[in-house]
N, CA, C and O atoms as a Maestro MAE file, in Angstrom:
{
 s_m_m2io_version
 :::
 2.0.0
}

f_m_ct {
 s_m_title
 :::
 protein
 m_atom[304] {
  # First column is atom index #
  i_m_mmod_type
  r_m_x_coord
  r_m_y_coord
  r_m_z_coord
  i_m_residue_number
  s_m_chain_name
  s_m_pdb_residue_name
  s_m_pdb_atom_name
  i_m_atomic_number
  :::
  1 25 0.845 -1.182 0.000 1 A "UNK " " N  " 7
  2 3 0.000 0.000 0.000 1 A "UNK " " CA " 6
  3 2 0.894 1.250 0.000 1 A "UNK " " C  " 6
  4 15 1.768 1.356 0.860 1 A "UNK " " O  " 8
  5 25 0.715 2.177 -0.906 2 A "UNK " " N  " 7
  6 3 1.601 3.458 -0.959 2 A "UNK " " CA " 6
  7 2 0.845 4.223 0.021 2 A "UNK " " C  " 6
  8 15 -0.362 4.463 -0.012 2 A "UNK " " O  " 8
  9 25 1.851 4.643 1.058 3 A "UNK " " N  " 7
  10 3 1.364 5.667 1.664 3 A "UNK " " CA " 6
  11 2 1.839 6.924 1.489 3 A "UNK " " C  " 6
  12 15 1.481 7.748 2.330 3 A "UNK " " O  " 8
  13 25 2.755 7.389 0.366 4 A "UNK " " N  " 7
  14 3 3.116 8.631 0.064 4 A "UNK " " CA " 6
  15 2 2.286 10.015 0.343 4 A "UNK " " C  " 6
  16 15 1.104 9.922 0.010 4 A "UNK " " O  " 8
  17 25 2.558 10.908 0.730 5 A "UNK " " N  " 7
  18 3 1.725 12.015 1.027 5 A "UNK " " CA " 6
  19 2 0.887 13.000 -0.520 5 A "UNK " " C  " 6
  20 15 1.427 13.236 -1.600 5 A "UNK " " O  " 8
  21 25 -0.287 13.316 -0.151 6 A "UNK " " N  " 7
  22 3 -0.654 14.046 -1.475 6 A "UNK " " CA " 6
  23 2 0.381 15.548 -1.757 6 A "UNK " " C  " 6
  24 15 1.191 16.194 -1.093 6 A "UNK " " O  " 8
  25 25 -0.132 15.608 -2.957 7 A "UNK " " N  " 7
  26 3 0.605 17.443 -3.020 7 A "UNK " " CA " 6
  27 2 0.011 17.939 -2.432 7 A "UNK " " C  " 6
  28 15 -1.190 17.673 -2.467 7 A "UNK " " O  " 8
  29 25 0.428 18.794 -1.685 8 A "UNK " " N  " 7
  30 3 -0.239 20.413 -1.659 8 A "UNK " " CA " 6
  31 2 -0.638 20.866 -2.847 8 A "UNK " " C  " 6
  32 15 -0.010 20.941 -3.902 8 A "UNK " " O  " 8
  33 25 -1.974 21.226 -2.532 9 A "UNK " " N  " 7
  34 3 -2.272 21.673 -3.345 9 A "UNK " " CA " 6
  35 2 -3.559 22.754 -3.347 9 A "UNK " " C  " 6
  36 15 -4.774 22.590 -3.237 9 A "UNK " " O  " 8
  37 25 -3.062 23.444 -3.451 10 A "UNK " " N  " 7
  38 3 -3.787 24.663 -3.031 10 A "UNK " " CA " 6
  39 2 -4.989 25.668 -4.063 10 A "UNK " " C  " 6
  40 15 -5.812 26.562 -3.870 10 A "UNK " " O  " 8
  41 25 -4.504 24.926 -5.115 11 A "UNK " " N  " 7
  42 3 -5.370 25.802 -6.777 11 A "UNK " " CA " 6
  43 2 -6.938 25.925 -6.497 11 A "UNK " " C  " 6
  44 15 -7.690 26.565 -7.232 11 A "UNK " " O  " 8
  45 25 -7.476 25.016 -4.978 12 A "UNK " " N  " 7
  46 3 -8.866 25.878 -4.978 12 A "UNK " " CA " 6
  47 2 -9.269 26.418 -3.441 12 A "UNK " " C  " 6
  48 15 -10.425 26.758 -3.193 12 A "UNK " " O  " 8
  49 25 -8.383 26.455 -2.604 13 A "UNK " " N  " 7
  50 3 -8.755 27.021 -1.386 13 A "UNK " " CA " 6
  51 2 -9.424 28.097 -1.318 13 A "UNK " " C  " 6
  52 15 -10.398 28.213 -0.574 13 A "UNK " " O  " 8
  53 25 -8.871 29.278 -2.296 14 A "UNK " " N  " 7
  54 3 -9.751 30.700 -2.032 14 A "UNK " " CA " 6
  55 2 -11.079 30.223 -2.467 14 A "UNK " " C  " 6
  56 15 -12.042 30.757 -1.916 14 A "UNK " " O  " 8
  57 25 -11.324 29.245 -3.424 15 A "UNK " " N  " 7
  58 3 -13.011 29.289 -4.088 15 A "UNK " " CA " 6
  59 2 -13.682 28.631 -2.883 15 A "UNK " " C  " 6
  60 15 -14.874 28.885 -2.706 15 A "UNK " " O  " 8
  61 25 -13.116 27.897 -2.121 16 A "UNK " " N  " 7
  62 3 -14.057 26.898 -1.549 16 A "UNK " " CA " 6
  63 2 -13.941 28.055 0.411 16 A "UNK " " C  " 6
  64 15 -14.632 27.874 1.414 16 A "UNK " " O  " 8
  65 25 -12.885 29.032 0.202 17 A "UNK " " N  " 7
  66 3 -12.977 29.806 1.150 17 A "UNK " " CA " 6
  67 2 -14.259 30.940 1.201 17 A "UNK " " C  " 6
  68 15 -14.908 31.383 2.149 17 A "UNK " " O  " 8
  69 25 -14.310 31.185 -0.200 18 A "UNK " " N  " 7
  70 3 -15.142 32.181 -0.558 18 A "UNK " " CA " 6
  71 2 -16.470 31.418 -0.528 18 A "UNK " " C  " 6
  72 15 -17.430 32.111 -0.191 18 A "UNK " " O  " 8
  73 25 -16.759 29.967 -0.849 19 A "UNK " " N  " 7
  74 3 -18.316 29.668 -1.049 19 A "UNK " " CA " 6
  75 2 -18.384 29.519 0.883 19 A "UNK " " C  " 6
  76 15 -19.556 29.630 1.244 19 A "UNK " " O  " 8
  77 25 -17.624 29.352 1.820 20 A "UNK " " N  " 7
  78 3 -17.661 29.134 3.026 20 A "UNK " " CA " 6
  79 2 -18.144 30.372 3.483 20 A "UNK " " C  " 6
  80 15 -19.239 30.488 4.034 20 A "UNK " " O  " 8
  81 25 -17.430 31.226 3.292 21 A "UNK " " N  " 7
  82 3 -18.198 32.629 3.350 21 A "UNK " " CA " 6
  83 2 -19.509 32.823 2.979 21 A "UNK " " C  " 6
  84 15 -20.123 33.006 4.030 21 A "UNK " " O  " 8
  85 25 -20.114 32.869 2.234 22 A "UNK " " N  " 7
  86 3 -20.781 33.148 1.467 22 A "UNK " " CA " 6
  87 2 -21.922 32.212 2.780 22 A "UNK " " C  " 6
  88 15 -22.640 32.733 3.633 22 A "UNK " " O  " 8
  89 25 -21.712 30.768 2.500 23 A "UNK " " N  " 7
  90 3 -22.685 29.802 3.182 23 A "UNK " " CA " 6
  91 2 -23.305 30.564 4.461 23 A "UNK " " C  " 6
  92 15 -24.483 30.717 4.783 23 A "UNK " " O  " 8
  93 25 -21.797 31.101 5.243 24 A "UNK " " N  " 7
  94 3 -22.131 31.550 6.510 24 A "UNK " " CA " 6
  95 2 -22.382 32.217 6.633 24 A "UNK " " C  " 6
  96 15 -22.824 32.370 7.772 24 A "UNK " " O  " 8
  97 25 -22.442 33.403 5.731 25 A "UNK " " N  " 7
  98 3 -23.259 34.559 5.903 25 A "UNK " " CA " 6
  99 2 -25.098 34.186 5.605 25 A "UNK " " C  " 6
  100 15 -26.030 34.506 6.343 25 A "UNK " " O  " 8
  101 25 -25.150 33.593 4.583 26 A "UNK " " N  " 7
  102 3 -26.499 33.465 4.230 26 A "UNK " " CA " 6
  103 2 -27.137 32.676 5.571 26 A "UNK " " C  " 6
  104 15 -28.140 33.216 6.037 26 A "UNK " " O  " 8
  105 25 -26.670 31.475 6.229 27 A "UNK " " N  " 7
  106 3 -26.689 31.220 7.690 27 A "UNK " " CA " 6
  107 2 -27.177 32.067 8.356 27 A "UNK " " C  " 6
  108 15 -28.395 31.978 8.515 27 A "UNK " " O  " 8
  109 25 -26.526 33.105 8.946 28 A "UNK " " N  " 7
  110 3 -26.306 33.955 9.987 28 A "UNK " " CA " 6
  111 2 -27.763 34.834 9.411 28 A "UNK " " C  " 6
  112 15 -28.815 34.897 10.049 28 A "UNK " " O  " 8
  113 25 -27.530 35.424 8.154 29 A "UNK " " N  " 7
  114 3 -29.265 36.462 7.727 29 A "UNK " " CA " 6
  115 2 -29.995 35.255 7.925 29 A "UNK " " C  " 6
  116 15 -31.016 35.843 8.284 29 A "UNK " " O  " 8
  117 25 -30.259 34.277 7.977 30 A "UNK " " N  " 7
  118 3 -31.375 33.955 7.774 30 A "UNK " " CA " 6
  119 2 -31.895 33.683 9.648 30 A "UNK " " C  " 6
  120 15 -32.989 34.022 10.098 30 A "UNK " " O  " 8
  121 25 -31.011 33.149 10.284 31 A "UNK " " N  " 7
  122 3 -31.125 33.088 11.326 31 A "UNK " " CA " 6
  123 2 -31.341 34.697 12.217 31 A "UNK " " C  " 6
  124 15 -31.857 34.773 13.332 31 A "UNK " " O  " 8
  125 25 -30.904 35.680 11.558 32 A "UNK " " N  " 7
  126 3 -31.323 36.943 12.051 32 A "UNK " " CA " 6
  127 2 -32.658 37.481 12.100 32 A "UNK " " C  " 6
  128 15 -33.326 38.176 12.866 32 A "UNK " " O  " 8
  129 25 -32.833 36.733 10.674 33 A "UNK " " N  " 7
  130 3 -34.315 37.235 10.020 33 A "UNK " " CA " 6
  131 2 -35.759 35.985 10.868 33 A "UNK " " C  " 6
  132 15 -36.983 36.095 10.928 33 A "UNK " " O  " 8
  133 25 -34.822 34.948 11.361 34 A "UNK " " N  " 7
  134 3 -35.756 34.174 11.984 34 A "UNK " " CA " 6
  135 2 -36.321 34.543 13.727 34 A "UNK " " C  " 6
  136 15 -37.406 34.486 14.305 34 A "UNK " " O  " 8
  137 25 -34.834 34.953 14.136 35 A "UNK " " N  " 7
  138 3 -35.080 36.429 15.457 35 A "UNK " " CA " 6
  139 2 -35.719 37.422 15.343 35 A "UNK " " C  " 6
  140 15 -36.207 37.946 16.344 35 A "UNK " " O  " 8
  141 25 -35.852 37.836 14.365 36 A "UNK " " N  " 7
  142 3 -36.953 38.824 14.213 36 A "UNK " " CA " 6
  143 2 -37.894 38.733 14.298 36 A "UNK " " C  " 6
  144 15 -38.540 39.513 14.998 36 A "UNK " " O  " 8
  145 25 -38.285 38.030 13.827 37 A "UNK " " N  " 7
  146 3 -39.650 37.392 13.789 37 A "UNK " " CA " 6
  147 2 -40.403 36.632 14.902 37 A "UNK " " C  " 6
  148 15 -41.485 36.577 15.485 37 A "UNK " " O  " 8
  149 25 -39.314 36.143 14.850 38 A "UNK " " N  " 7
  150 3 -39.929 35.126 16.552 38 A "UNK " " CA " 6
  151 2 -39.164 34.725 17.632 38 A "UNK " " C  " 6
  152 15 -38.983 33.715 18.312 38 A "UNK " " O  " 8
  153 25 -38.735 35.998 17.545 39 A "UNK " " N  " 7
  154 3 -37.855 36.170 19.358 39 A "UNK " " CA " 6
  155 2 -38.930 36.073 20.685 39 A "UNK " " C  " 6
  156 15 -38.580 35.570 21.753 39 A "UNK " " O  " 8
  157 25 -40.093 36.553 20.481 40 A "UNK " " N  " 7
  158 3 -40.831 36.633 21.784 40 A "UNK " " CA " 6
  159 2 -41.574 35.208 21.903 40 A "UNK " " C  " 6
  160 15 -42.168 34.945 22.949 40 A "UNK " " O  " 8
  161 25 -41.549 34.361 20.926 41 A "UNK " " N  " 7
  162 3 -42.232 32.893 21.074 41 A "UNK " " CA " 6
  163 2 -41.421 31.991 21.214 41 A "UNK " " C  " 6
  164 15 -41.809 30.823 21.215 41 A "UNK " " O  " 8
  165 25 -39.742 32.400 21.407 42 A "UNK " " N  " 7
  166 3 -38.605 31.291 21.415 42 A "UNK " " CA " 6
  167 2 -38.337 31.481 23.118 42 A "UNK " " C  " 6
  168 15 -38.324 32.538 23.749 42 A "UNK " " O  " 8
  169 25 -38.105 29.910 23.686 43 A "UNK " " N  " 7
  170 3 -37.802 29.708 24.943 43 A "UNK " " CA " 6
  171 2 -36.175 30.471 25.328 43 A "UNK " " C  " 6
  172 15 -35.236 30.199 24.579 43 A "UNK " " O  " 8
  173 25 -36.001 31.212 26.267 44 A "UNK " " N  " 7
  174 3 -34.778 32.306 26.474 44 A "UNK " " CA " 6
  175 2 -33.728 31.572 25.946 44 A "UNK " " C  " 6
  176 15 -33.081 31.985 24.984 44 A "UNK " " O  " 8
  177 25 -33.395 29.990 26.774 45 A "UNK " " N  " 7
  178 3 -32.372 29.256 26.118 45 A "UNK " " CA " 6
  179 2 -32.169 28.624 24.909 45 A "UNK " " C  " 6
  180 15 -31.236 27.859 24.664 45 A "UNK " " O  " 8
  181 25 -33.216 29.013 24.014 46 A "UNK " " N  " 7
  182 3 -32.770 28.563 22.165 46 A "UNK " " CA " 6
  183 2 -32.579 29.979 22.255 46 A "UNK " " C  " 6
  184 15 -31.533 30.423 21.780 46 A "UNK " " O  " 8
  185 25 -33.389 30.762 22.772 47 A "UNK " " N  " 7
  186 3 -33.014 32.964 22.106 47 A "UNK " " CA " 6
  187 2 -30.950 32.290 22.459 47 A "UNK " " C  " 6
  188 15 -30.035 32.283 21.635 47 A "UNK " " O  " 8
  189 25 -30.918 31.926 23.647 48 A "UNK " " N  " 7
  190 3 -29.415 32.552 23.746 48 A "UNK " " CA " 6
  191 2 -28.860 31.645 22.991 48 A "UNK " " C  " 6
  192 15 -28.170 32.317 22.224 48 A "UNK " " O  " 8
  193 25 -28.702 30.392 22.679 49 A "UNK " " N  " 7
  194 3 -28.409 29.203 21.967 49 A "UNK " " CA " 6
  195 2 -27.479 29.810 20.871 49 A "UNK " " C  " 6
  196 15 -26.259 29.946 20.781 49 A "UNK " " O  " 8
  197 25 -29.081 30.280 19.668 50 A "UNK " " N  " 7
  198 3 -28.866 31.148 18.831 50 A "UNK " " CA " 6
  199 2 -28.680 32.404 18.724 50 A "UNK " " C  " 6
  200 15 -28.793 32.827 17.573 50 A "UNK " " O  " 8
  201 25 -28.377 33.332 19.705 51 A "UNK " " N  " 7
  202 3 -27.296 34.397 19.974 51 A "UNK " " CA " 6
  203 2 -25.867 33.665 20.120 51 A "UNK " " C  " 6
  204 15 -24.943 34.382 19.736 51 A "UNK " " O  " 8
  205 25 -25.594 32.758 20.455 52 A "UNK " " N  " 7
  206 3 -24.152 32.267 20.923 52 A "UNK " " CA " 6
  207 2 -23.555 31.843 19.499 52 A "UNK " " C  " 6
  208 15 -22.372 32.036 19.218 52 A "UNK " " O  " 8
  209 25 -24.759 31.061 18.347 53 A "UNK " " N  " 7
  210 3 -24.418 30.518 17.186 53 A "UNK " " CA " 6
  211 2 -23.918 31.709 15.992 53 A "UNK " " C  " 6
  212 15 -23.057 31.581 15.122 53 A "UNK " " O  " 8
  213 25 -24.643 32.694 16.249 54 A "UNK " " N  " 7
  214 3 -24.389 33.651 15.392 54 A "UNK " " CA " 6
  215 2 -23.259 34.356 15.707 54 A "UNK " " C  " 6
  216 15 -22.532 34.783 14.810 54 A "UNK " " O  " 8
  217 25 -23.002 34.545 16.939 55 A "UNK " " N  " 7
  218 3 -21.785 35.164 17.021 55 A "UNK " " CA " 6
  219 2 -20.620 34.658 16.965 55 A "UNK " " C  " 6
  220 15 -19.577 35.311 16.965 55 A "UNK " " O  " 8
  221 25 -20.752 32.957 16.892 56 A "UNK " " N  " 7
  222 3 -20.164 31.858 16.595 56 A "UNK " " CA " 6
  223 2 -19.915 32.238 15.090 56 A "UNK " " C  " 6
  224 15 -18.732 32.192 14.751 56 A "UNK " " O  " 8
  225 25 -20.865 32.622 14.091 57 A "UNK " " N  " 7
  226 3 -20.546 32.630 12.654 57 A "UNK " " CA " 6
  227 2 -20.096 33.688 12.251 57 A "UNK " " C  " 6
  228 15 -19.619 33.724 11.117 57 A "UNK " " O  " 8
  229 25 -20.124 35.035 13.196 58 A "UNK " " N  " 7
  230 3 -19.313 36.504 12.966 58 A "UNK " " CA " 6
  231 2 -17.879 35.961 12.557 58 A "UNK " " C  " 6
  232 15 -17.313 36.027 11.466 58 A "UNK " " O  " 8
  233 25 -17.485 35.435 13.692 59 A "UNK " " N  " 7
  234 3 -15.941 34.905 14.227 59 A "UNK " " CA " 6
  235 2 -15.840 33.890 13.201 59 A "UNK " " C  " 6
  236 15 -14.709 33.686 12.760 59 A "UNK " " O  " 8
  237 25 -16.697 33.289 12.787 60 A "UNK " " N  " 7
  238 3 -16.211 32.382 11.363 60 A "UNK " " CA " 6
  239 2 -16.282 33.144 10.329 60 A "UNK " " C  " 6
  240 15 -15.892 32.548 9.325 60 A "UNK " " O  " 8
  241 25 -16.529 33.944 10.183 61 A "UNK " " N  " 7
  242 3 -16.897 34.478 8.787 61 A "UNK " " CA " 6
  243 2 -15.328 35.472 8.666 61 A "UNK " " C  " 6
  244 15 -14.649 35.575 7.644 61 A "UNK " " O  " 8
  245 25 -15.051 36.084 9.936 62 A "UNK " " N  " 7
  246 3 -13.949 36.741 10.005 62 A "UNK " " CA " 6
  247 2 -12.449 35.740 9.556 62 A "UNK " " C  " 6
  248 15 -11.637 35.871 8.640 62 A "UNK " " O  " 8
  249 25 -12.565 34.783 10.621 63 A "UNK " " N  " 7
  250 3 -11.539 33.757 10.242 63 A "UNK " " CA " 6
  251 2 -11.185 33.271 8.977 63 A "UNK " " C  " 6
  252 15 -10.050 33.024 8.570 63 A "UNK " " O  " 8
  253 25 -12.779 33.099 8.098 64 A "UNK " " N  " 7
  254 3 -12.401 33.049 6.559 64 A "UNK " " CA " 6
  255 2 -11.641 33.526 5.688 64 A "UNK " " C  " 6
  256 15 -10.871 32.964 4.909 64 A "UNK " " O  " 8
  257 25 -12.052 35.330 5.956 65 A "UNK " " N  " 7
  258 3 -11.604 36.071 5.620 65 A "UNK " " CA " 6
  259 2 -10.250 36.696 5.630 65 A "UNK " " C  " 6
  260 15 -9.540 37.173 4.745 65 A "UNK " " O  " 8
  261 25 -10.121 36.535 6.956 66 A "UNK " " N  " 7
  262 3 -8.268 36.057 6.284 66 A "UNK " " CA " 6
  263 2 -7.700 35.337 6.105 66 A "UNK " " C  " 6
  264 15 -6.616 35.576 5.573 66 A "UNK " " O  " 8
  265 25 -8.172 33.613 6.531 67 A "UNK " " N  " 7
  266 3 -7.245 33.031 5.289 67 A "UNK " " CA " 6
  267 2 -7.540 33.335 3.755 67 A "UNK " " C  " 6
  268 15 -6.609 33.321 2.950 67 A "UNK " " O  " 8
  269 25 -8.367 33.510 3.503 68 A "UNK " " N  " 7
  270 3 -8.670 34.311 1.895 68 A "UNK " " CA " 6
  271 2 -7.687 34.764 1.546 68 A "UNK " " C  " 6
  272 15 -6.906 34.355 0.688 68 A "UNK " " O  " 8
  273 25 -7.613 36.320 2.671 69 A "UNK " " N  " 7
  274 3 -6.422 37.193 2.055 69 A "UNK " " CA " 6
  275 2 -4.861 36.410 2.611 69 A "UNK " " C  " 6
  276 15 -3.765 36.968 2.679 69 A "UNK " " O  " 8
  277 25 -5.078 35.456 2.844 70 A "UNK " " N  " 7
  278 3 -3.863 34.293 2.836 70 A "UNK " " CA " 6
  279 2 -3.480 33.653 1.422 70 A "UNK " " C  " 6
  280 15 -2.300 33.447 1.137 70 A "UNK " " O  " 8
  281 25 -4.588 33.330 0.498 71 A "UNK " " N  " 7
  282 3 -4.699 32.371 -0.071 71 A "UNK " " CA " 6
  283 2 -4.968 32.777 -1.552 71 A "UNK " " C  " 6
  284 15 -4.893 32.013 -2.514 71 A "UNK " " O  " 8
  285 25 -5.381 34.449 -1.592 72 A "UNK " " N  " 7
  286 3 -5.231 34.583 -3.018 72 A "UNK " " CA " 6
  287 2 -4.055 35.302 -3.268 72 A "UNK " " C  " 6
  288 15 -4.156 36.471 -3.642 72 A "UNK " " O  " 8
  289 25 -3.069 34.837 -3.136 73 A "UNK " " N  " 7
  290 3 -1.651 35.084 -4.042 73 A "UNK " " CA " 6
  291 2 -1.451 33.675 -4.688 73 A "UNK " " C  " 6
  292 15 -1.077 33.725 -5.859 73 A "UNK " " O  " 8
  293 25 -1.610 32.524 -4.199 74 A "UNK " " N  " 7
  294 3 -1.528 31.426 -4.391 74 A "UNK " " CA " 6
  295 2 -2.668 30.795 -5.645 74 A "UNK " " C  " 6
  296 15 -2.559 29.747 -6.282 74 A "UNK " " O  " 8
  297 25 -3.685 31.766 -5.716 75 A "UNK " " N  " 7
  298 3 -4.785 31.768 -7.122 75 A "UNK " " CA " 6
  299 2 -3.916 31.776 -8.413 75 A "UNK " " C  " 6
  300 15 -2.946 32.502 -8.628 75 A "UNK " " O  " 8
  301 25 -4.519 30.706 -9.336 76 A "UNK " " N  " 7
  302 3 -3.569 31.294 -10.615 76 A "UNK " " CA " 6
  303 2 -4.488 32.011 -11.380 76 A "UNK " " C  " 6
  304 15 -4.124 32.581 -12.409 76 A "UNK " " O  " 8
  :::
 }
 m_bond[303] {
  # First column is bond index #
  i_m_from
  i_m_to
  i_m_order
  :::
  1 1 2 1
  2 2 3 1
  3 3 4 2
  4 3 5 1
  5 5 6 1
  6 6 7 1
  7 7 8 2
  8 7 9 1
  9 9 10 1
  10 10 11 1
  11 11 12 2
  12 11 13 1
  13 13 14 1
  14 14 15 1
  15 15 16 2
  16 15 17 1
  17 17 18 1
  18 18 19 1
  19 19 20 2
  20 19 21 1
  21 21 22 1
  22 22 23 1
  23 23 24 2
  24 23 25 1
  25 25 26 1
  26 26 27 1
  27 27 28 2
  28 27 29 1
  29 29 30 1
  30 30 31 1
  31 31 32 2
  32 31 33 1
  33 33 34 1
  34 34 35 1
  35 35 36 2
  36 35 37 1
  37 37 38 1
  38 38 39 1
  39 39 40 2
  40 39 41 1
  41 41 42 1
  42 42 43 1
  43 43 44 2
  44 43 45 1
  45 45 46 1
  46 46 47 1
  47 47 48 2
  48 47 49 1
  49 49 50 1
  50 50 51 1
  51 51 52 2
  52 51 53 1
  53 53 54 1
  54 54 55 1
  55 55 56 2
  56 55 57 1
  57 57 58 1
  58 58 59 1
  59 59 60 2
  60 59 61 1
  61 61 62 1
  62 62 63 1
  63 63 64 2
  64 63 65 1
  65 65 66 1
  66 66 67 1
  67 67 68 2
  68 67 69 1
  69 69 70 1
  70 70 71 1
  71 71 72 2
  72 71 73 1
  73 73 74 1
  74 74 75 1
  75 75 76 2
  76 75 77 1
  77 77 78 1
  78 78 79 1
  79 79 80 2
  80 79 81 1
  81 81 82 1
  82 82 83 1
  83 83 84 2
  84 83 85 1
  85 85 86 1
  86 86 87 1
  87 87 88 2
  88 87 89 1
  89 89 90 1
  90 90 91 1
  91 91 92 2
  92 91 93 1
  93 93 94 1
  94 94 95 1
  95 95 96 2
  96 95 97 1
  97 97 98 1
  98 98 99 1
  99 99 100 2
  100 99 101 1
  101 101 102 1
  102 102 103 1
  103 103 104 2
  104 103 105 1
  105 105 106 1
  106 106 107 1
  107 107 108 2
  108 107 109 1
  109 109 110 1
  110 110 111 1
  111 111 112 2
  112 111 113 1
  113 113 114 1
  114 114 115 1
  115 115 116 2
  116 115 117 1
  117 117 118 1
  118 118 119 1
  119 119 120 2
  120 119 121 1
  121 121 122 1
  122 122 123 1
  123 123 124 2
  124 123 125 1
  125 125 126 1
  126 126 127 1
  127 127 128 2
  128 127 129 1
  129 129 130 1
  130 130 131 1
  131 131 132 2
  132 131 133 1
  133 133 134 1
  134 134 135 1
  135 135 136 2
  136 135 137 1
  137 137 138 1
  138 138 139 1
  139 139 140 2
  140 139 141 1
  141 141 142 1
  142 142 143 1
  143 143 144 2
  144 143 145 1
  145 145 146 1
  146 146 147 1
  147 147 148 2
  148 147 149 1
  149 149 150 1
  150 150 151 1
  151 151 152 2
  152 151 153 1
  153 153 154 1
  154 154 155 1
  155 155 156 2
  156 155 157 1
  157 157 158 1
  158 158 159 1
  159 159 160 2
  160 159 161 1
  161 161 162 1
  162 162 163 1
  163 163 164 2
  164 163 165 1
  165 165 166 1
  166 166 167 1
  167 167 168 2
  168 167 169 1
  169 169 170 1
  170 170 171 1
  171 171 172 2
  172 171 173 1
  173 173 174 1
  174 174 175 1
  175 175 176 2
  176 175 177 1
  177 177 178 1
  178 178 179 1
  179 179 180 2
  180 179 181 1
  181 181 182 1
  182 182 183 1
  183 183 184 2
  184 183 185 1
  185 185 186 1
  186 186 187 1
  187 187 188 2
  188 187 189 1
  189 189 190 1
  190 190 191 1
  191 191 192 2
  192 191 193 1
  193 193 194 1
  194 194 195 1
  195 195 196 2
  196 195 197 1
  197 197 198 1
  198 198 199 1
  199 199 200 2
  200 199 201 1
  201 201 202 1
  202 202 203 1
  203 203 204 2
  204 203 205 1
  205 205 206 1
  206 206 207 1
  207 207 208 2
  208 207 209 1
  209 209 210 1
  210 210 211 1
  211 211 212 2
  212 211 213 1
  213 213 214 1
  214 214 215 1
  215 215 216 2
  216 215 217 1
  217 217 218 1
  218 218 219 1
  219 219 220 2
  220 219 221 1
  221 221 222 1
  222 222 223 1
  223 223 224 2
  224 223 225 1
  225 225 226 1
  226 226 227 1
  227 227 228 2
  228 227 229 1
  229 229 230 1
  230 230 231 1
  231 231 232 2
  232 231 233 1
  233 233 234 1
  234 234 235 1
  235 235 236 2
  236 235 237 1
  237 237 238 1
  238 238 239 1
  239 239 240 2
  240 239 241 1
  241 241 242 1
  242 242 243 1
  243 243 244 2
  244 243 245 1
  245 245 246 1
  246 246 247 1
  247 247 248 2
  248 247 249 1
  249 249 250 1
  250 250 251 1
  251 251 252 2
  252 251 253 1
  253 253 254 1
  254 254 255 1
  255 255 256 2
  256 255 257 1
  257 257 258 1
  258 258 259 1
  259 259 260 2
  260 259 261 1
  261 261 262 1
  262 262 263 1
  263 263 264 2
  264 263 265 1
  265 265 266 1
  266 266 267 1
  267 267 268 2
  268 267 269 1
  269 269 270 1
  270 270 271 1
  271 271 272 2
  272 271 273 1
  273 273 274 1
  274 274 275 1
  275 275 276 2
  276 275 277 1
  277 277 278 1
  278 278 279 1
  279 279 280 2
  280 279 281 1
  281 281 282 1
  282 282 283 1
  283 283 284 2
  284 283 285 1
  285 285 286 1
  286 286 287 1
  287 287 288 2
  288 287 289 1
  289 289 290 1
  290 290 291 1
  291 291 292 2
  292 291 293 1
  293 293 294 1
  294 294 295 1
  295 295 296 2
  296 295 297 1
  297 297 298 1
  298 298 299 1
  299 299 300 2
  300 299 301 1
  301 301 302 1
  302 302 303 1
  303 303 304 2
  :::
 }
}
């Protein structure tokens, strides 16, 4: 069995960084837009649940974002 290591290979990190983005933002609006709506009929501990998740996806969305600007010099 070859266990040789793969290449590095990096030719799609920014795309699949950028659709990660993208995912988590659309995430985060939609879950905003679902607080809006029905914050006063959600039990306090899903309200905070999903306050904790979203701010969970700020901090991801940020983290993306710079490996991005990590990762497109490496774009061909």
């Amino acid at each position: 069995m070859n266990m040789a290591p793969k290449p590095d290979d990096r030719s799609n990190n920014a795309a699949r960084l950028r659709e990660s983005i993208q995912n988590t933002q659309d995430n985060l609006r939609e879950s905003e837009d679902y607080l809006d709506e029905h914050a006063e009929e959600i039990a306090p501990s899903e309200l905070n649940a999903l306050k904790q998740k979203n701010s969970n996806r700020q901090s991801a969305i940020s983290g993306f974002e710079n490996e991005l600007e990590d990762e497109e010099p490496f774009e061909s």
